[in-house]
C-alpha positions in Angstrom: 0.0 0.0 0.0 1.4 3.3 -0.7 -0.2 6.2 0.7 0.0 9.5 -1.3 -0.2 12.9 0.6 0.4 16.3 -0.5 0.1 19.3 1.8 -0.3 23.1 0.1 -1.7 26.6 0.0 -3.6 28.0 -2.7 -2.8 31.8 -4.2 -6.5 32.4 -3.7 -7.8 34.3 -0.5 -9.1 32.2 2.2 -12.7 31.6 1.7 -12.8 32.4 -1.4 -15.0 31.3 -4.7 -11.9 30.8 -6.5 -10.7 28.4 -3.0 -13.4 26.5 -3.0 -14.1 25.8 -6.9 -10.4 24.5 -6.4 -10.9 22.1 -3.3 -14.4 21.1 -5.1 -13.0 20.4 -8.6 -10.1 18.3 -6.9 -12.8 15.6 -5.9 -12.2 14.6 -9.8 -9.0 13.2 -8.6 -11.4 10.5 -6.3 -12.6 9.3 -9.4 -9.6 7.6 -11.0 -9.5 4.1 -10.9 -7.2 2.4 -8.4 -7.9 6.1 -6.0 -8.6 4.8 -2.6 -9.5 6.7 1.1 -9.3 9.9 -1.1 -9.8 13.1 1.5 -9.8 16.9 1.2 -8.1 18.3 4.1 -8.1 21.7 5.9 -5.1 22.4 7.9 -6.2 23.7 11.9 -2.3 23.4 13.4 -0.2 26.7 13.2 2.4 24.5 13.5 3.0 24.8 9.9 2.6 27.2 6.8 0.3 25.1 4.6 -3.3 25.5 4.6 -4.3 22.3 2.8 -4.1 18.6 1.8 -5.4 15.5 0.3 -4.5 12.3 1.0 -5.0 9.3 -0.9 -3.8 5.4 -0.6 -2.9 2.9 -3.6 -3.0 -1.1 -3.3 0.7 -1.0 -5.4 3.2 1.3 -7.0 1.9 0.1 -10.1 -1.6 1.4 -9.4 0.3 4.4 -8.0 1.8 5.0 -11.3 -1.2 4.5 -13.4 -3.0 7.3 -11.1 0.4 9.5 -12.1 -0.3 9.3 -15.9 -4.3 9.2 -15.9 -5.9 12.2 -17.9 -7.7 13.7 -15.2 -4.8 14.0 -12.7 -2.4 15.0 -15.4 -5.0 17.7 -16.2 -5.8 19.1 -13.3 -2.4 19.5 -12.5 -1.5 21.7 -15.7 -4.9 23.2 -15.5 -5.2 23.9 -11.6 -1.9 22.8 -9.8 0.5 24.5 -11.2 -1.8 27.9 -11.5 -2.9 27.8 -8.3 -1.1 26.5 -5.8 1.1 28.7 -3.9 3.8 26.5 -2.3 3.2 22.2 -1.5 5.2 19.4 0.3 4.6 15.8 -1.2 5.3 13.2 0.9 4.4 8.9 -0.3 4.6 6.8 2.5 4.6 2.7 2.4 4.1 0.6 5.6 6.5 -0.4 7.7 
């Protein structure tokens, strides 16, 4: 199992429509086959600069992979990522 995790802030003000049309449109990324546990998350520690994440598991690497190349997550990254995101961490964990 590999579990996917990517923590960020958007360039949109908080509460904004442009914020949440992002977090809302990132649900797509649910959708792909093999996408499992998918979850929006809203950062409520000051402990670190990042407002958001998503989090996401994946039964292989293969699976993994196959997410990394699908259509939808390769366009919402050009069409939404890389606009809109501010500054991110990604971090893939496996268990121990």
């Amino acid at each position: 199992m590999i579990r996917h995790t990517v923590i960020f802030s958007l360039k949109h003000a908080a509460g904004s429509a442009m914020e949440e049309a992002f977090l809302s449109d990132a649900q797509a990324l649910g959708t792909i086959p093999g996408v499992e546990k998918f979850e929006r998350l809203r950062q409520t520690s000051p402990k670190n600069e990042f407002h958001f994440g998503f989090s996401m598991e994946f039964a292989d690497a293969a699976t993994y992979a196959h997410y990394d190349g699908h259509p939808v997550h390769v366009a919402f990254v050009r069409d939404r990522w890389v606009p809109e995101v501010e500054k991110f961490l990604e971090v893939d964990y496996e268990r121990l």
